[in-house]
LUMNU-703977 format. One line per field, with one value per residue (C-alpha): residue number from 1; x, y, z. Coordinates in nm, 4 decimals. Example, Ala and Ser with C-alpha at 12.3 -4.5 7.8 and 13.67 -1.06 7.14 Angstrom:
2
num = c(1/2)
X = c(1.2300/1.3670)
Y = c(-0.4500/-0.1060)
Z = c(0.7800/0.7140)
This chain:
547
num = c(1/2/3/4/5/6/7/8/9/10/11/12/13/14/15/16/17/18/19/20/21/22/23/24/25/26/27/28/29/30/31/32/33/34/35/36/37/38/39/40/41/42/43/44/45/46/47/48/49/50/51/52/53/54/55/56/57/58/59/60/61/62/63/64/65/66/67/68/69/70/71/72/73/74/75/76/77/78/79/80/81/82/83/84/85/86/87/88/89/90/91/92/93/94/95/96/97/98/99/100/101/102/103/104/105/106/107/108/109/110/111/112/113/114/115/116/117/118/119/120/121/122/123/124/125/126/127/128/129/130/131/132/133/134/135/136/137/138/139/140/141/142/143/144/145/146/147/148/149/150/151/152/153/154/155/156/157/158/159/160/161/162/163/164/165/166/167/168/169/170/171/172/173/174/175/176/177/178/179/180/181/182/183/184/185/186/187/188/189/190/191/192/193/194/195/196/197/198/199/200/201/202/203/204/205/206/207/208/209/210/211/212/213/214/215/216/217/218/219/220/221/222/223/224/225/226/227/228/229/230/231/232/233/234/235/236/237/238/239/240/241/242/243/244/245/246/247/248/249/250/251/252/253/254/255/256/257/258/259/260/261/262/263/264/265/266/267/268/269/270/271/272/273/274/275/276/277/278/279/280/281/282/283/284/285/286/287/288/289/290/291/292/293/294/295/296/297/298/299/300/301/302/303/304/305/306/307/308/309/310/311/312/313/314/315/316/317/318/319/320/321/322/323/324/325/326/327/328/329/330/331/332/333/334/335/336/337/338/339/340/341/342/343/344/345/346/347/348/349/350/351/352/353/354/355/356/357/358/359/360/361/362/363/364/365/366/367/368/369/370/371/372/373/374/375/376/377/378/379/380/381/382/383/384/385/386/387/388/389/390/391/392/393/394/395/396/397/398/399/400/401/402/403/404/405/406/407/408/409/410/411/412/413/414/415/416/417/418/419/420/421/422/423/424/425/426/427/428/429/430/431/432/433/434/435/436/437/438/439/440/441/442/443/444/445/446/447/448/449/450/451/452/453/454/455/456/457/458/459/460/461/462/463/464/465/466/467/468/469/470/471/472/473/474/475/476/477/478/479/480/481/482/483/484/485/486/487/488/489/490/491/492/493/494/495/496/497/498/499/500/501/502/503/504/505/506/507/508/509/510/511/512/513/514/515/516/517/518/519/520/521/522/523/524/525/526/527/528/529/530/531/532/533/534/535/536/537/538/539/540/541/542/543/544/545/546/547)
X = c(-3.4921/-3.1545/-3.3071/-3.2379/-2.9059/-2.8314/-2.9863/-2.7881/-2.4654/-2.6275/-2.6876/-2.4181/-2.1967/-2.3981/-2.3156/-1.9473/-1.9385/-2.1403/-1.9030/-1.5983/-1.7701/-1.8361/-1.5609/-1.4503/-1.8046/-1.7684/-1.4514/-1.6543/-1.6047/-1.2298/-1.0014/-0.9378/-1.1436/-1.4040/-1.3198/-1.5596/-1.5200/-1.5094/-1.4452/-1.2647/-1.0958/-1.1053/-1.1588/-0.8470/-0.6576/-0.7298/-0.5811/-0.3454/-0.0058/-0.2370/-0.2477/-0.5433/-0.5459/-0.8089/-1.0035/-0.8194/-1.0056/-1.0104/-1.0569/-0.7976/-0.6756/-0.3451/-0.2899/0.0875/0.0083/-0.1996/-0.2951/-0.4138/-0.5987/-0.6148/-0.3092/-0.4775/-0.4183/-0.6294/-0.4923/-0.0927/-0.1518/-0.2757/-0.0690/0.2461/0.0958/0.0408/0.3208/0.5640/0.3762/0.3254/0.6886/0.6082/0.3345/0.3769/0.1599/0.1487/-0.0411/-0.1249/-0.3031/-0.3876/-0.2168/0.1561/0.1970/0.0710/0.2834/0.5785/0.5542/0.4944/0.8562/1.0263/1.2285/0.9452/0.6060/0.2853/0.1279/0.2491/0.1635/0.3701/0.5371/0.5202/0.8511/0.9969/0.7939/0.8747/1.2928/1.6053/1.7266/1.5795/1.2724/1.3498/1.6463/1.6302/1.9175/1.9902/2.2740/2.3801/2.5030/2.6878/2.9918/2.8955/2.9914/2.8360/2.5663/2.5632/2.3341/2.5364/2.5357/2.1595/2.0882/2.3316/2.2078/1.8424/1.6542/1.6972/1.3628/1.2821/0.9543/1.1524/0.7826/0.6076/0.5805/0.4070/0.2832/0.0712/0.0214/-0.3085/-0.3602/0.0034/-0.1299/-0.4344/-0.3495/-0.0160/-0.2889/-0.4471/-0.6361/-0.7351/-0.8119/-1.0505/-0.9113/-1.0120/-1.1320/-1.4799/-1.5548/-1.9092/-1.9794/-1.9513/-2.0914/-2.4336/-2.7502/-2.8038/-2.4564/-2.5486/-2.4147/-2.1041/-1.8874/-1.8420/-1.6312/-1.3412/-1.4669/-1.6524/-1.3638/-1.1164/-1.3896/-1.4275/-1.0131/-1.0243/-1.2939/-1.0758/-0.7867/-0.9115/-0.8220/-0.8883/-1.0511/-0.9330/-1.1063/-1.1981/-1.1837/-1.4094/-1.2639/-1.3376/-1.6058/-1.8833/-2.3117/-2.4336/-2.5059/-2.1825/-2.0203/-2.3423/-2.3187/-1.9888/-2.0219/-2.2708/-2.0693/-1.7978/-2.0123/-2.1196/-1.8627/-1.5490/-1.4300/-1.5799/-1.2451/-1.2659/-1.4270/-1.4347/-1.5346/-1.6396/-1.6021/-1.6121/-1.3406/-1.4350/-1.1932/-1.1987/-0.8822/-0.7906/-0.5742/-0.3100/-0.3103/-0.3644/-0.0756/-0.1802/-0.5038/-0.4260/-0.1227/-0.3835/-0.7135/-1.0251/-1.2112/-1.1241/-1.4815/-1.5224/-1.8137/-2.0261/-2.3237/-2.4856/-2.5244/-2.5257/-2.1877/-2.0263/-1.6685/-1.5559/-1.1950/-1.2064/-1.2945/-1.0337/-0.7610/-0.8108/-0.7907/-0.4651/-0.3014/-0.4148/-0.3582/0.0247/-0.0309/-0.3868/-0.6364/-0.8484/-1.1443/-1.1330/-1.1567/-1.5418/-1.7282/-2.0778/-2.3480/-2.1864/-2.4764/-2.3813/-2.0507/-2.0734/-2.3031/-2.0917/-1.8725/-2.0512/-2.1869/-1.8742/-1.7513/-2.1126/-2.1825/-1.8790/-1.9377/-2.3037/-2.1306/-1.8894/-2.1520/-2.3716/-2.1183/-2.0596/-2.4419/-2.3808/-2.0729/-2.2494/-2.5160/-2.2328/-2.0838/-2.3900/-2.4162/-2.2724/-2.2462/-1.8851/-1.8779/-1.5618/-1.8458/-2.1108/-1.8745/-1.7872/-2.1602/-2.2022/-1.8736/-1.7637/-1.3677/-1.3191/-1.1822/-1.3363/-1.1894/-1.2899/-1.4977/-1.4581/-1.2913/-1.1391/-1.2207/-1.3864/-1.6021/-1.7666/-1.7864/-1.9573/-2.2295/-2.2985/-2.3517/-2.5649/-2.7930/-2.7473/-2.8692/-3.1554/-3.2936/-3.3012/-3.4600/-3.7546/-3.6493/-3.6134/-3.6322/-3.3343/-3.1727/-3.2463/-3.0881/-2.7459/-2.7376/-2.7975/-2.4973/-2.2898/-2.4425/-2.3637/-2.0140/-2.0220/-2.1651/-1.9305/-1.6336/-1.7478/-1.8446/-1.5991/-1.3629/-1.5191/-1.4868/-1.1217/-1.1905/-1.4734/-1.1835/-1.0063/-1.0405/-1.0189/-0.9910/-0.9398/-0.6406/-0.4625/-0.4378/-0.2811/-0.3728/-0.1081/-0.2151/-0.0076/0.0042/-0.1979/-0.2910/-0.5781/-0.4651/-0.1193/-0.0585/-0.1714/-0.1018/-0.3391/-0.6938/-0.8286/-1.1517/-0.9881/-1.0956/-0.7647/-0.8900/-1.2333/-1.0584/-0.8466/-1.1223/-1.3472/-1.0746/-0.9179/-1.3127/-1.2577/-0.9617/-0.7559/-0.3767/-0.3119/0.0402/0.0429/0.3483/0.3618/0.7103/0.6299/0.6469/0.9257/0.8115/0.8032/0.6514/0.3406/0.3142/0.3447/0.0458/-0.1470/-0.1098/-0.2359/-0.5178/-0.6242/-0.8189/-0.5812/-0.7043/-0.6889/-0.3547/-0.1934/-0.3132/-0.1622/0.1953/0.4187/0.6307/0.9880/0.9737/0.7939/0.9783/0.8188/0.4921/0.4374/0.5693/0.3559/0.0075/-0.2772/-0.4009/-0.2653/-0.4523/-0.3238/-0.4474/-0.2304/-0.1927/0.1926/0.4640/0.6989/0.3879/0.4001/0.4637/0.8047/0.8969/0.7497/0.8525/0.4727/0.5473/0.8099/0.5800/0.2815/0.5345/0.6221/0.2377/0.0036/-0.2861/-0.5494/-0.3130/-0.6006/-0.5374/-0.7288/-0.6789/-0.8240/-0.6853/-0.7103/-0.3329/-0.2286/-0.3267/-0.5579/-0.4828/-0.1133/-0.2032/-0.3982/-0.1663/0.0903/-0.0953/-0.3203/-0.7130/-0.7660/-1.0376/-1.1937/-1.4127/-1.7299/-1.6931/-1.8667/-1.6528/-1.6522/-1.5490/-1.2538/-1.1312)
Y = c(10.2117/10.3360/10.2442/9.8344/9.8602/10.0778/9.7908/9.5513/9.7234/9.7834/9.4518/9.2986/9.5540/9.4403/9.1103/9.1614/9.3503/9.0257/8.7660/8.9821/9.0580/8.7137/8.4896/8.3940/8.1947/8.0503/7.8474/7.6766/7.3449/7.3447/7.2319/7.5960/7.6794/7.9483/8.2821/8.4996/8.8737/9.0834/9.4581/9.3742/9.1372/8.7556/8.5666/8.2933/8.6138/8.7641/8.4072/8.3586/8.2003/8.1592/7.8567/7.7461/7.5467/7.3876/7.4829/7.2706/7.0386/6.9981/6.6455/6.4038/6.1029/6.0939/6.0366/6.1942/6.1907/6.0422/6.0231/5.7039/5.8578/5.6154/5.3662/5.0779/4.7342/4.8308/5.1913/5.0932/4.7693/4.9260/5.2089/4.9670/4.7179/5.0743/5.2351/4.9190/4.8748/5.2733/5.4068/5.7193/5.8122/5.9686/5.7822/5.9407/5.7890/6.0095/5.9340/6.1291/5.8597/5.9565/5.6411/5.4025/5.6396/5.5874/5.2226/5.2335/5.4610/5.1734/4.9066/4.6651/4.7409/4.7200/4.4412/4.1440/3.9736/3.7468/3.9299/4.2976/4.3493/4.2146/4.5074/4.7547/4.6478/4.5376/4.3329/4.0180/3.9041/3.8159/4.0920/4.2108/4.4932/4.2875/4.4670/4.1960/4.0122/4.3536/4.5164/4.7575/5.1007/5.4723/5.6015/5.8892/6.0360/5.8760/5.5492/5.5344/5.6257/5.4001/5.0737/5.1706/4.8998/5.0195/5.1113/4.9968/5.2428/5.5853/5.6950/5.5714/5.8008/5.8034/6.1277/6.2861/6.5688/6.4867/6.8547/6.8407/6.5198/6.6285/6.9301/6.7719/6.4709/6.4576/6.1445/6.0718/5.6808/5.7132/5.4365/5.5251/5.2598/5.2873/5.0297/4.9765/5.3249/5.2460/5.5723/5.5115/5.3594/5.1389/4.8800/4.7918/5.1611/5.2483/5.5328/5.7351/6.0488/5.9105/5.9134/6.2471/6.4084/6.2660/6.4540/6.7851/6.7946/6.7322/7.0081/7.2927/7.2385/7.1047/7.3432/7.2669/6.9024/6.5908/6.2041/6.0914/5.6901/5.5481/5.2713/5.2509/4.9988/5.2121/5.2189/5.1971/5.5605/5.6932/5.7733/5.9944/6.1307/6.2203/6.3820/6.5950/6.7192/6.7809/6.9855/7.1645/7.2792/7.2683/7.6104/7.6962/7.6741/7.2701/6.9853/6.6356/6.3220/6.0274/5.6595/5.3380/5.1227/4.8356/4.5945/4.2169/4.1428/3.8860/3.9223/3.7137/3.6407/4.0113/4.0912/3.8022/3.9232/4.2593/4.1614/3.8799/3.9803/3.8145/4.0969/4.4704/4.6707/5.0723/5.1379/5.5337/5.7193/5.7712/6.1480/6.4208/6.5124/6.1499/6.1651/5.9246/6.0717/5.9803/5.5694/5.5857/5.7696/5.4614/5.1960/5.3320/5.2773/4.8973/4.8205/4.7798/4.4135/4.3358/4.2767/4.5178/4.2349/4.2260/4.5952/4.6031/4.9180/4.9605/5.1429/5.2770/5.1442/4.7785/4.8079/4.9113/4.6010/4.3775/4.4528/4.4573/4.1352/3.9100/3.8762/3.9077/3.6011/3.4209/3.5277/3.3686/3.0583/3.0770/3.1680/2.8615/2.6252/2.8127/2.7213/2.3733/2.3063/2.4344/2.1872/1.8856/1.9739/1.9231/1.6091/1.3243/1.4887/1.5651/1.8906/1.7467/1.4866/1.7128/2.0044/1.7003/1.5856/1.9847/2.0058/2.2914/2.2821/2.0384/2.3563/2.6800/2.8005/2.9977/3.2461/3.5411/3.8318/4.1612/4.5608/4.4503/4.1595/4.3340/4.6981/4.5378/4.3542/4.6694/4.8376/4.6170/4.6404/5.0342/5.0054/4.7760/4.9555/5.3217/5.1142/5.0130/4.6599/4.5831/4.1758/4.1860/4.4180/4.1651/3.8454/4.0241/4.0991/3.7340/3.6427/3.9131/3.7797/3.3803/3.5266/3.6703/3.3965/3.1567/3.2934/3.3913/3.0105/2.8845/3.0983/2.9815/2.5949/2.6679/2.8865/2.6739/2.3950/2.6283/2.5700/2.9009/3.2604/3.3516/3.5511/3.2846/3.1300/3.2258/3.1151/3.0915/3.1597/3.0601/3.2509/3.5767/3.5165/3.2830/3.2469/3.1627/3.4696/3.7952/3.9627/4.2681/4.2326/4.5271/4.2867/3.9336/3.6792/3.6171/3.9755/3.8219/3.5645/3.7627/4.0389/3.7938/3.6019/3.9587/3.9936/3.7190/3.8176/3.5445/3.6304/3.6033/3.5969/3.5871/3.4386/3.4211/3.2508/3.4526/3.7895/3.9330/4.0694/4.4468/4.4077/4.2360/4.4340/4.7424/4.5704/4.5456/4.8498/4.9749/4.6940/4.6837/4.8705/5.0894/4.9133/4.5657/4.6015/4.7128/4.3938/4.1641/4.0498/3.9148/3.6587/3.6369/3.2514/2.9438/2.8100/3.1802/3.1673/2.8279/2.8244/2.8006/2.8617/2.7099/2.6741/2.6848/2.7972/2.6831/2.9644/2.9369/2.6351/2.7099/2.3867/2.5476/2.3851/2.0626/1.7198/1.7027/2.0162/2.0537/1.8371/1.8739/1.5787/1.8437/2.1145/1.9792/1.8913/2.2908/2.3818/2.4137/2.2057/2.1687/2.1748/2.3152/2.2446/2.4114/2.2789/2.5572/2.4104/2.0411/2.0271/1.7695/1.3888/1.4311/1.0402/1.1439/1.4715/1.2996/1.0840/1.3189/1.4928/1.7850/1.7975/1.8440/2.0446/2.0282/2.2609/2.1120/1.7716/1.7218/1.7648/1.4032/1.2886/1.4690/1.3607)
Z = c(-7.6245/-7.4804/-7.1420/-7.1574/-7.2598/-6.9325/-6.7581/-6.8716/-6.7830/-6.4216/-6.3840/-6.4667/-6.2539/-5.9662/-6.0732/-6.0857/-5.6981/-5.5506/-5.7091/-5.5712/-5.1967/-5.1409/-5.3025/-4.9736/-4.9986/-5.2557/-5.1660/-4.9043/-5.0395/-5.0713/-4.7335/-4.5979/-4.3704/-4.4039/-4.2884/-4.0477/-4.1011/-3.7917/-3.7768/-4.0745/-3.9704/-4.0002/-3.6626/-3.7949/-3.8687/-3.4799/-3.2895/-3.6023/-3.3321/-3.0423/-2.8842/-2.7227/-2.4055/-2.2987/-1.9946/-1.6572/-1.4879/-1.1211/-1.0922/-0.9790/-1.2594/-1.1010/-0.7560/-0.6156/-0.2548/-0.0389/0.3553/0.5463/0.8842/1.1377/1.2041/1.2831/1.1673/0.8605/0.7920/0.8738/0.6558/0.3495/0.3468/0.3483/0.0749/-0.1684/-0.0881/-0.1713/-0.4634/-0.5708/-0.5258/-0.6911/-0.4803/-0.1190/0.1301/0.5112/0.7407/1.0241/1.4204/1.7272/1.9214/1.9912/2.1235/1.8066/1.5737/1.7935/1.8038/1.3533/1.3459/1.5973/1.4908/1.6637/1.4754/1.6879/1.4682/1.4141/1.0558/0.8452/0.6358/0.6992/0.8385/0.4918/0.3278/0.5793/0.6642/0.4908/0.7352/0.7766/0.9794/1.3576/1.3646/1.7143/1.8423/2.1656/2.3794/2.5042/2.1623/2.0924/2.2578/2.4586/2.3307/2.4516/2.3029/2.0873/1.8161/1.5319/1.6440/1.7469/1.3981/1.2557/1.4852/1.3601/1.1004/0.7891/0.6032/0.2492/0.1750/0.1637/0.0592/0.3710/0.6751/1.0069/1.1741/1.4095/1.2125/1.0806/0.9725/0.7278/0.6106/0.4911/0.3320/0.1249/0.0241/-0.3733/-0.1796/0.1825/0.3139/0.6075/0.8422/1.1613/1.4083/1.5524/1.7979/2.0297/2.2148/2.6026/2.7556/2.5511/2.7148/2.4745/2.4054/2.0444/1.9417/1.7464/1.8435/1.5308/1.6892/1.5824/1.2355/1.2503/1.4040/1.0978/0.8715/1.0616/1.0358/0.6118/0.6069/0.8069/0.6001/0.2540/-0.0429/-0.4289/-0.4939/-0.2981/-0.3424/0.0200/0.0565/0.3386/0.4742/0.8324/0.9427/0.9662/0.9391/0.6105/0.4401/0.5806/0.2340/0.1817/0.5129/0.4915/0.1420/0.3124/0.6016/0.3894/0.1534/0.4861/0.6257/0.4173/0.2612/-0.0656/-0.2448/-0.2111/-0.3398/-0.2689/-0.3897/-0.1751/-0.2532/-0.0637/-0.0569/0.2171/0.3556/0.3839/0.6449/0.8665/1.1459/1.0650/0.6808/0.6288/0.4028/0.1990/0.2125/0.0701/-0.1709/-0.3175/-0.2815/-0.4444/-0.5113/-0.4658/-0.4107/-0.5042/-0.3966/-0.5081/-0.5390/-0.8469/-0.9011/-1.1562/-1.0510/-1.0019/-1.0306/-1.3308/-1.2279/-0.9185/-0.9691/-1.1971/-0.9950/-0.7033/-0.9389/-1.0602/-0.6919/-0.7336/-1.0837/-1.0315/-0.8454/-0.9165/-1.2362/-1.3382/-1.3916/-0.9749/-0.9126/-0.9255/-0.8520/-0.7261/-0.5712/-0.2354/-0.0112/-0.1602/-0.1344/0.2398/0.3500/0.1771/0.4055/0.6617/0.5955/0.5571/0.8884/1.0789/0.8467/0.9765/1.3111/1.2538/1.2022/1.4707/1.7783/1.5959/1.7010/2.0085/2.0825/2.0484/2.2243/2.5565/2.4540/2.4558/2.7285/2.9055/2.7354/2.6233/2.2802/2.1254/1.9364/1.6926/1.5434/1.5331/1.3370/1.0808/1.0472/0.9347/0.7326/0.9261/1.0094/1.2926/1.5486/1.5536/1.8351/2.1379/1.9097/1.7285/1.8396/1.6584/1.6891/1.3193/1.3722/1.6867/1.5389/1.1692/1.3634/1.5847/1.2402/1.1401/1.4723/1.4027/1.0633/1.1427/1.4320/1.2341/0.9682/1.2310/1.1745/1.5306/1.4973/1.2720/1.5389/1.8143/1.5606/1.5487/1.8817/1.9738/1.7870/2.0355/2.3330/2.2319/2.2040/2.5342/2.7114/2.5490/2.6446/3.0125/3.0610/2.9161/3.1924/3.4231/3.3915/3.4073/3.8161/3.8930/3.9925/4.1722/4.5457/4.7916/4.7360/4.3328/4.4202/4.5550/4.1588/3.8530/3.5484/3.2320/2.8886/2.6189/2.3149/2.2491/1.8875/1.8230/1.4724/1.5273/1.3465/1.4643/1.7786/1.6907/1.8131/2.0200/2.0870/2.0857/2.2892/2.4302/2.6417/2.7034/2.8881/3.0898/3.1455/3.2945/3.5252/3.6488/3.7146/3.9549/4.1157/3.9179/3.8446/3.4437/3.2552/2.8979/2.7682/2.3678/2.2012/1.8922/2.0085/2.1877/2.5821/2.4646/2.1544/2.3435/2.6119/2.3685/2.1635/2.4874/2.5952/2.2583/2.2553/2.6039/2.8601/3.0585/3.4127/3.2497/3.0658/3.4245/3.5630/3.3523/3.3368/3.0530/3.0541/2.9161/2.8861/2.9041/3.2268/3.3987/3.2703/3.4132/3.7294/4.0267/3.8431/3.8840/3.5171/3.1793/2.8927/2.5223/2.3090/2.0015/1.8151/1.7749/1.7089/2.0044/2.2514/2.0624/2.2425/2.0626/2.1992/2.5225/2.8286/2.9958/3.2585/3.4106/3.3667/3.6050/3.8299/3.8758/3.8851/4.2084/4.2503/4.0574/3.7524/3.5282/3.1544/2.9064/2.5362/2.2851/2.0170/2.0646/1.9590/2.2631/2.3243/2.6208/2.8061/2.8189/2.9578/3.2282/3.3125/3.3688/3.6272/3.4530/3.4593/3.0911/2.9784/2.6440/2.4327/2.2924/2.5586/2.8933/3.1725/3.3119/2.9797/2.9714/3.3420)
């Protein structure tokens, strides 16, 4: 019998050990946290006054600096609209060309837009450092610096160092300029070795992660391609992410274009390892001036024809009229009713012109052809050729009333930006004319009231063929270009050639025969022009009409 009441003790001594062992358990319900024992200590007790950080990220949110490669009317552009509107970030836009970067650190930029020398100078527009309205003084370090256009974007610079540029960049805009590819067999290709050699110079230097922004008009698949190279042969210390970011500019309304866009696309390819961080970090440099609800983002092959496809489209429409203005001027047809009777704009122009518009179409023929879709190849280049054609003939309706030897005439063309606006076209057709009359032999001066002698023939010379720009010559005023030719050619529909302001009775009178006149822009009453002496020309009307 003395046995149970032993048992009882036992028990409830076991009891009394279990309660005591495990009372930390039994607190699990109340706010403390329960403790973990570990070599006998507590895990809370072991990081008691640590602070835990959390693991850094390598992705970009943030954007500090950032390089533009290629300074191009695209690249130049949109590094001055961000950096005037992103003062704390450091934009450098870097080019091979000494001579392009010289001309962005002048006091005479080599594009000419509305408006961009307000962004990029405090004094205002038209400021030119003449010597002759200042006394003449010698020259010395100090006061070439201090005669020097003051700059407004401290955070804007212009380099050759493409290398520095990269390396100092969190982000790097790809806009590089890659135009048709004249040493291949085949003239629909596009020259990408401009663009491949911009990637091969991020790769050698790249360290850490950086976001790469295509926006160089470029085949469709390049952001993938260029993700791939990267991947390739960039160090294994950096990573990259690749987005689209296409442009929609117009020479001539292009700071308009990109301080009030209509739609701003990102453009990126669905993966497992899709940079969130990055789609934000680009937004950020464009949320300052525009809404978020027109920063769209898309699939990167979408957002890349979309681009593609908005100025082929309008060049559609522009070598469709082209079509049928050489169809009325082999009629009795007038192209100005037949544009209204389609609701198109009553002048079109010559046709379309632009590094852009030419290099987008070629893409497209690139794209279509690798795709095996060779009758969609051959529709784009149709559009190309009707361009081609059109301008030649038109050309040579001016020479064809030339009597003699070609280089016996000169032919004047006034104005060098179709759209009244913009002097920088590196495929304009303002260089289709004079290509094909210097073909000829024909002597061509390009006088423009808009842009000051060294600015144009600095845009030229950045624009032009090197044989073609040495053949040309600039006039310093109307009187010059004029005299003695044998044609005139009224490119730009500017007010200083208006009736009002123009005596053109005096100018015939200081022409050779046959007084040519060729009206682009359908800004002049033909009858007086006549009667003062010119043969008037007309795009889109049959030459005996317009005698």
């Amino acid at each position: 019998m003395p046995f149970f009441p032993l048992l009882f003790v036992l028990a409830g001594l076991t009891l009394f050990l279990s309660r005591r062992r495990y009372k930390a358990i039994e607190g699990a319900g109340s706010p403390r946290s329960p403790h973990v024992v570990v070599k006998g200590h507590t895990y809370s007790d072991s990081v008691e006054g640590i602070e835990l950080r959390p693991l850094p990220s390598t992705k970009i949110e943030n954007v500090r600096s950032a390089c533009i490669i290629g300074a191009g009317h695209v690249g130049a552009l949109t590094a001055v609209i961000l950096a005037s509107q992103n003062p704390h970030v450091q934009f450098c836009v870097v080019d091979r060309d000494p001579s392009l970067i010289d001309a962005w650190n002048s006091d005479r930029p080599p594009v000419f837009e509305p408006g961009l020398e307000e962004l990029l100078f405090d004094d205002p527009p038209g400021f030119a450092m003449d010597a002759t309205s200042c006394p003449a003084q010698p020259e010395t370090v100090d006061s070439l610096d201090r005669s020097r256009r003051p700059r407004k974007l401290t955070n804007l610079t212009f380099s050759t160092n493409i290398q520095a540029g990269v390396v100092a960049a969190d982000l790097v805009f790809l806009c590089v300029e890659c135009a048709a590819n004249a040493s291949s067999e085949s003239k629909d290709d596009i020259d990408l070795e401009p663009l491949e050699a911009a990637i091969q110079a991020i790769a050698q230097v790249s360290t850490g992660h950086k976001i790469i922004v295509q926006r160089s008009t470029a085949p469709c698949g390049i952001v993938q391609r260029i993700k791939k190279a990267l991947r390739k042969t960039a160090s294994p210390t950096a990573s990259f992410d690749v987005l689209s970011n296409p442009d929609f500019l117009i020479p001539g309304t292009a700071v308009q274009d990109l301080l009030y866009p209509p739609r701003v696309l990102i453009g990126h390819i669905f993966s497992e390892d899709m940079s969130v961080e990055a789609i934000t970090a680009l937004k950020r440099l464009y949320l300052p001036w525009i809404p978020e609800e027109r920063l769209i983002t898309m699939d990167a092959w979408s957002s890349e024809l979309g681009k593609l496809a908005a100025n082929a489209c309008l060049a559609q429409q522009i070598s469709n009229v082209q079509s049928l203005s050489a169809i009325c001027e082999s009629t009795n047809a007038n192209i100005a009713h037949i544009t209204q009777t389609l609701g198109f704009p009553p002048r079109v122009g010559l046709g379309f012109g632009g590094s852009n518009s030419h290099a987008e179409i070629f893409s497209l023929i690139y794209l279509a052809r690798e795709l095996g879709l060779q009758p969609v190849a051959d529709y784009w280049r149709a559009v190309l050729q009707m361009n081609e054609f059109y301008t030649g003939r038109t050309a040579k309706r001016v020479t064809e009333r030339f009597p003699g030897a070609m280089k016996d005439h000169r032919v004047a063309i006034l104005g060098y930006a179709a759209t009244a606006r913009s002097a920088q076209d590196r495929s304009s057709t303002a260089l289709g004319l004079v290509h094909y009359l210097r073909s000829i032999g024909v002597q061509v001066t390009i006088y423009d009231p808009r842009i000051p002698g060294d600015q144009l023939q600095s845009t030229l010379r950045l624009t032009a063929p090197a044989a073609l720009e040495a053949s040309i010559a600039v006039a310093e005023s109307f009187d010059a270009a004029c005299q003695g030719c044998s044609g005139l050619i009224l490119y730009s529909d500017y007010d200083e050639f208006s009736h009002e302001q123009v005596r053109w009775q005096s100018v015939a009178g200081r022409m050779q025969g046959p007084k040519v006149f060729l009206d682009l822009c359908g800004r002049l009453e033909r009858f007086k022009m006549q009667q003062w002496g010119f043969d008037v020309l007309q795009l889109g009307v049959r030459q005996k009409d317009a005698q």
